[in-house]
C-alpha positions, -999 to +999 in steps of 0.1 A: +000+000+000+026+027+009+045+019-021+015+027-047+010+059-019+041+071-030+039+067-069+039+101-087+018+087-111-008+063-104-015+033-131-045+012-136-032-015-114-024+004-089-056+026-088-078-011-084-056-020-056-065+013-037-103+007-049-103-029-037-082-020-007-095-030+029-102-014+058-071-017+072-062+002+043-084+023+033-075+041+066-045+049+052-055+059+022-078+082+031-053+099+055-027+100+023-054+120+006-060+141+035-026+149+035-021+161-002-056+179+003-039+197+029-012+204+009-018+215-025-058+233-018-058+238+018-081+227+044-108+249+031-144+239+023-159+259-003-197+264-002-219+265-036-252+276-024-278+251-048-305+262-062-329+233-079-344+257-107-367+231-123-376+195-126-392+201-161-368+177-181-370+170-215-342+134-211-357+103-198-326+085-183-334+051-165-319+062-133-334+092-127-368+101-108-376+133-125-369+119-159-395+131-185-415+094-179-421+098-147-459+110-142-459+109-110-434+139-100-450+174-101-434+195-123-421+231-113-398+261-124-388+288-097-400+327-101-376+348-106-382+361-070-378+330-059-345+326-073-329+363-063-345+351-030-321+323-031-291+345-044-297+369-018-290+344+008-261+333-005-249+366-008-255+379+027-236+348+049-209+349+021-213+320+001-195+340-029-206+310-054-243+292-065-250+262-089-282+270-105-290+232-112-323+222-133-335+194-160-322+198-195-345+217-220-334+231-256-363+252-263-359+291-268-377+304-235-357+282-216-324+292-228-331+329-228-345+326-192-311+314-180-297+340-198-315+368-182-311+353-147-275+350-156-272+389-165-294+399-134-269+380-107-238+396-126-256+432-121-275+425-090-240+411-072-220+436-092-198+406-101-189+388-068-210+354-072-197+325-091-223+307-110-222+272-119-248+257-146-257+226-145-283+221-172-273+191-192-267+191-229-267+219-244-258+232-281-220+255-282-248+283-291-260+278-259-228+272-240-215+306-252-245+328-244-248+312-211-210+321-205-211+355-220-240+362-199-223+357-168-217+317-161-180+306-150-184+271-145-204+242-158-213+207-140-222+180-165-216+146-153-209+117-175-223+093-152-198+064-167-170+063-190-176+033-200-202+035-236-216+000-232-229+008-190-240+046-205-264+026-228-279+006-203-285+036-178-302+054-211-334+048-236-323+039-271-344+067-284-313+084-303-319+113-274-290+101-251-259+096-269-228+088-251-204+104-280-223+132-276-222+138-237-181+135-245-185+158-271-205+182-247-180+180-220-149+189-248-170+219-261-170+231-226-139+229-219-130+240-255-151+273-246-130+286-215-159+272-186-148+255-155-160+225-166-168+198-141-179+163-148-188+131-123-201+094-122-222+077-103-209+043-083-224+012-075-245+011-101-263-023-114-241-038-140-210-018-126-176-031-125-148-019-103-124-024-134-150+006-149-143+030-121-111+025-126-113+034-162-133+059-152-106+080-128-081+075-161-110+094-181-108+123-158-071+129-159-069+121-194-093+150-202-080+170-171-114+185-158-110+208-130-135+203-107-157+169-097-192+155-085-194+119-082-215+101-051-231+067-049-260+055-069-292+052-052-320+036-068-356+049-070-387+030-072-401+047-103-374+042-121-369+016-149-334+008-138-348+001-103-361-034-112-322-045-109-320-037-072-314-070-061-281-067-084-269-035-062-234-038-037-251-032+002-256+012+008-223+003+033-203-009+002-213+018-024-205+043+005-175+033+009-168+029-025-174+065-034-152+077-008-124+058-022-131+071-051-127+105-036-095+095-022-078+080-051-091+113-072-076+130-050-045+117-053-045+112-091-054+151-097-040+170-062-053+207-067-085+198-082-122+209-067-139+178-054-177+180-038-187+162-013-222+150-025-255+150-008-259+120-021-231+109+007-249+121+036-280+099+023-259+068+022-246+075+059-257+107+083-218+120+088-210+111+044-202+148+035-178+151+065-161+119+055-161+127+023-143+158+032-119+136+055-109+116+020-102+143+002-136+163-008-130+206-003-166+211-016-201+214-005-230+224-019-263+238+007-294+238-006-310+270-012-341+259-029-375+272-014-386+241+005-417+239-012-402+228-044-377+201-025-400+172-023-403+175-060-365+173-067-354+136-061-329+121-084-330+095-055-350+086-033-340+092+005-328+127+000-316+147+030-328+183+044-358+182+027-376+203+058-343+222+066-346+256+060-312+272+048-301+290+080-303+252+097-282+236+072-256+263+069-251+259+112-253+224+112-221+222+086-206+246+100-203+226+131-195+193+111-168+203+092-153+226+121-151+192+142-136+178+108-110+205+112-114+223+083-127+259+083-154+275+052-138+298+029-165+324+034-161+350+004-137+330-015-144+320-049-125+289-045-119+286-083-103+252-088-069+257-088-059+232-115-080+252-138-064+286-128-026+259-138-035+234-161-014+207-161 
């Protein structure tokens, strides 16, 4: 183990050792990531205050509970006071950065809308908020208005690396394309946005050999920043009919955090959030996550009225907490992890402010 620790540069061999590492371990790998955490970002959390725009999605993916199929989900889109609400929040405890999240559309109203919202922040803030999008596929049009309007960075996960897994998590409807997710992610990149990407682990049909792969697809394409957390199945779902196939919550937990850690090693001054999707696996996840490596976290600002409707997943946390709750209860949590919240900082990935 301390000999692959060491190892400027991590190989496929050695990165499934450290994912199939035990507990003994994994101990020590999560304290080697730690370490270079401390090192080359600091022992800083950054806060991205979320706001869940809209459910409204126009993609149908078989893992996702407000996919378009879904009738049962009631569909929303925030007002615009409802979204400055949000903003203003963030602003006055000094979040200094949102991610304006929301289900993918392509129509015109939709894409000007984010536009305008963009435009309003930049004026309303006079420039001091990071945005993050996160609104799936989009055309280069698109990508360039949204970053000319006053976007820095973009969130678009591509959920595997691997083609063959995409196409089982996606309808064969010519609508989800896996060359054209890639092809997404390069135009982001290729248009100057923080561009972020993720997976999701422990899913049916997933191989540990494919997360693998899938940490050698980051630093081949040498994203910047990160989301990845465990899959967790919901009941209206198609893909939830292969539950009996899924690893125990304990080992898809775990999983992801070595995940985390191994990223971490693999790519040291690069953002990595600590998911929600963490906490709902175990009640301290984010704080671990942090403790292997994470420097991100994301509070949700979205009016709780619209929360309920907002599940990817089902067993969601915070859906009753209002934002002044969840802000003091992490504060506490990731004190007692001894790191402190870079109130007012940007916290721009450093690896995209030095790309390698």
């Amino acid at each position: 183990m301390e000999n692959i620790l060491d190892k400027p540069l991590l190989g496929k061999e050695d990165i499934l050792s450290l994912l199939m590492c035990d507990e003994r371990e994994q101990k020590k790998l999560f304290a080697r990531a730690a370490e270079i955490k401390e090192k080359y970002v600091g022992n800083i959390v950054y806060f991205r205050g979320l706001i869940e725009y809209s459910n409204i999605c126009s993609k149908n993916c078989l893992y996702c509970g407000v996919r378009s199929g879904n009738q049962h989900v009631k569909r929303y889109q925030m007002t615009d006071d409802e979204v400055f609400e949000a903003c203003d929040y963030a602003f006055r405890n000094g979040f200094a950065s949102l991610v304006i999240q929301s289900g993918e559309r392509h129509d015109v109203s939709f894409v000007r809308k984010i536009s305008d919202l963009l435009k309003e922040i930049k004026d309303r803030y006079q420039g001091r908020l990071r945005i993050t999008l996160s609104c799936g596929e989009q055309t280069e049009d698109s990508y360039r208005q949204w970053l000319e309007s006053g976007a820095q960075r973009y969130l678009l996960r591509i959920e595997t690396s691997n083609p063959l897994l995409y196409s089982r998590l996606h309808p064969d409807d010519g609508n989800h394309v896996f060359r054209e997710r890639v092809e997404a992610l390069d135009t982001l990149k290729k248009l100057g946005y923080q561009a972020g990407t993720g997976v999701m682990i422990g899913l049916p049909f997933q191989t540990i050999d494919q997360l693998a792969n899938d940490l050698l697809f980051f630093r081949e394409k040498d994203f910047p920043m990160f989301g990845m957390g465990p899959y967790i199945e919901h009941a209206e779902t198609p893909l939830y009919q292969y539950k009996d196939l899924l690893w125990t919550e304990k080992e898809r937990f775990t999983l992801s955090l070595k995940m985390v850690a191994v990223l971490r090693l693999m790519m040291k001054d690069v953002n990595i959030a600590a998911t929600t999707a963490m906490q709902t696996l175990d009640p301290l996840g984010r704080e671990k996550a942090i403790m292997a490596g994470a420097n991100v976290i994301m509070p949700n600002l979205t009016h709780l009225k619209y929360r309920r409707d907002y599940q990817l997943y089902e067993g969601k946390p915070c859906l009753d907490e209002e934002a002044d709750q969840c802000k003091v209860c992490l504060e506490s949590r990731i004190r007692l992890s001894g790191n402190r919240i870079g109130y007012g900082e940007w916290g721009d990935s450093l690896h995209y402010q030095k790309p390698t």
